[in-house]
C-alpha positions, 0 to 999 in steps of 0.5 A: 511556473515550476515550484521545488517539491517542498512550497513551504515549511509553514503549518496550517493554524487548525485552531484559526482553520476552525474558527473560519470554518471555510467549507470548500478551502483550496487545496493543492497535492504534490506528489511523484510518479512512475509511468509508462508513458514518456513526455520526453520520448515524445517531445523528441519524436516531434523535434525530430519530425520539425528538424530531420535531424537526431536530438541530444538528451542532454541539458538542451532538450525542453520537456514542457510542463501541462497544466491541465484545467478543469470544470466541475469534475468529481472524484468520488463524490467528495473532491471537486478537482480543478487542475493538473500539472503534470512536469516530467523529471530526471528524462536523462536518466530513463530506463524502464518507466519515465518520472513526473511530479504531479500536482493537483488542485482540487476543493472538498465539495463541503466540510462538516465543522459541526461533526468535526468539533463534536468529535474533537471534543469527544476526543479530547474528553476521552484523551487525558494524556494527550494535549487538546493542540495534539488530538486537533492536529491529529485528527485535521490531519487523519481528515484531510490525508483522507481527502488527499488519498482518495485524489492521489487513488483516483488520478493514478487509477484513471491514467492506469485504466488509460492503458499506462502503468503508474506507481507513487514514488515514495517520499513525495506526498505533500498537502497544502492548503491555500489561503490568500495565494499563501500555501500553508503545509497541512502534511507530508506522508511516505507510502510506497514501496520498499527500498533495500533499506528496508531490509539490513542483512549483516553479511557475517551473519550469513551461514552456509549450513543455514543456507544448505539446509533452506536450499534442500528445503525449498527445492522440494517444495511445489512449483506453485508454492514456489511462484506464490513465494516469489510473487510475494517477496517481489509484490512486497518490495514494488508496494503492491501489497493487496498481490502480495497479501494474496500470494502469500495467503495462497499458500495458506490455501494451497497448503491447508488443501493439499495431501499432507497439512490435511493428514497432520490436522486429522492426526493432531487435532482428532487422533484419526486417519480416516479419509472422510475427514479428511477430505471434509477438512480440505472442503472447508471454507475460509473462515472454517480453515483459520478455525483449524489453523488456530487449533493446530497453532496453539496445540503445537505451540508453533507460534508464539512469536509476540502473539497472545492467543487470544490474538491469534484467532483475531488475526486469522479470522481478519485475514480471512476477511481481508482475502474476501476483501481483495478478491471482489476487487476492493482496494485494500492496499492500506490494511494489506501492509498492515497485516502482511507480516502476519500472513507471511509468518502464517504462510511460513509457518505452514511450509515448515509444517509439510517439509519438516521430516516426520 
């Protein structure tokens, strides 16, 4: 049976969920997809096999939906998944990828209600100004979009290991939980990634001096520097945002290891010229290179967009962790968006610094 993306307007009761204390509640998670496999496409090719004739992709063609049950089937260690329903959508509009609503049933394999009312009422000691009702919802709802994330992550990583491209629709994240064949929305979330939108330009603010003046800019800038800049803009707006946080954070690196930032840093920060400094400053390590980054920054003054010093050195040094992070391969999607408009003002700030005439 197909169901409308939204089941109900009705919210869980956190205060009687607590009370009942049910340790293993049914949950259910609707939510969107973009993949590289067609359930149409098939459907077609079989109707075509049965009939030898061509088929229409109009209101007549039926794309079943598939359920698909399952047994005792763990996803990382917390979630018990018990079915799938997978329904393709909108086939007569396909172009590149093929869009089908998922919804997955599945159980947290226990829940802790000790540790949870032990650390809500902590929180509601530590939270004066906010209501005992609020701090409940926010936290049941931090914990429970956990749970759904990790099962959202998981089914997405499974059909993109099976050799098919997969991304989340935005806009279409909803958790349910199920209490007497009654659905009852615990939360709606939107993460993915970003429409035009996003990003507003007045067309009389544009400029034909400004943009003379970035095209000379950019024109002279590296090849590689180039690509890192356009695989950044275009990762950003697809919602890959761990590819777009390394490109971005290679042009620090690329910058900070080149011929000309290494000469400025040697210059301003020590007054000298002298090759074995600065070949010593090029061989730095990551944490090492935002320490010179700081002192550069804050000796130039050349960025004092909203930021405290003191603030400064914090986001360097995370971002420096960050890229540790991504690079042995851990999914740090979430603090990626988090701290991209930092290291893309940082990466600016750089290329600035080598193609400013001297």
């Amino acid at each position: 049976m197909e169901v409308d993306m939204i089941r109900t307007l009705k919210f869980i009761d956190w205060h009687k969920f607590l009370e009942e204390e049910n340790e293993k509640p049914e949950l259910i998670l609707d939510f969107e997809i973009d993949a590289g496999f067609s359930f149409t496409h098939g459907v077609v090719l079989r109707k075509m096999q049965k009939t030898g004739s061509t088929v229409l992709l109009d209101g007549s063609l039926h794309v079943p939906s598939k359920l698909l049950k399952f047994k005792d089937l763990s996803l990382s260690q917390v979630i018990t998944l018990h079915s799938i329903r997978i329904e393709s959508l909108n086939f007569q509009k396909i172009e590149t990828t093929e869009r089908y609503k998922l919804s997955v049933k599945f159980s947290p394999c226990g829940i802790d209600f000790e540790a949870i009312n032990t650390e809500i009422k902590q929180l509601i000691i530590k939270s004066e100004n906010c209501s005992e009702e609020n701090v409940i919802i926010s936290y049941m709802v931090d914990y429970f979009q956990n749970l759904a994330s990790i099962v959202k992550n998981d089914v997405i990583s499974f059909i993109e290991l099976s050799n098919s491209f997969t991304q989340f629709v935005n806009g279409s994240y909803n958790l349910y939980i199920i209490n007497n064949n009654d659905y009852y929305r615990a939360f709606q979330r939107t993460d993915a990634k970003e429409t035009a939108w996003n990003n507003p330009i007045h067309p009389l603010t544009l400029k034909a001096n400004e943009i003379h003046k970035r095209h000379e800019m950019l024109s002279n800038l590296p090849k590689n520097i180039k690509t890192y800049l356009s695989k950044g803009s275009h990762y950003k707006f697809l919602g890959f945002y761990d590819e777009s946080y390394i490109s971005y954070y290679k042009i620090v690196e690329t910058i900070f290891k080149g011929d000309i930032f290494p000469y400025i840093l040697a210059q301003s920060l020590f007054e000298s010229n002298d090759k074995k400094l600065i070949t010593t400053i090029k061989s730095s390590n990551q944490k090492t290179m935002m320490l010179f980054i700081y002192q550069w920054l804050v000796l130039n003054e050349n960025f004092e967009d909203g930021f405290q010093k003191n603030e400064i050195i914090n986001k360097l040094l995370s971002a420096s962790e960050l890229r540790n992070g991504i690079s042995h391969s851990v999914d740090q999607s979430e603090e990626s968006k988090k701290q991209l408009p930092f290291i893309i003002m940082l990466s600016h700030a750089l290329i600035k610094s080598v193609t400013t005439k001297r």
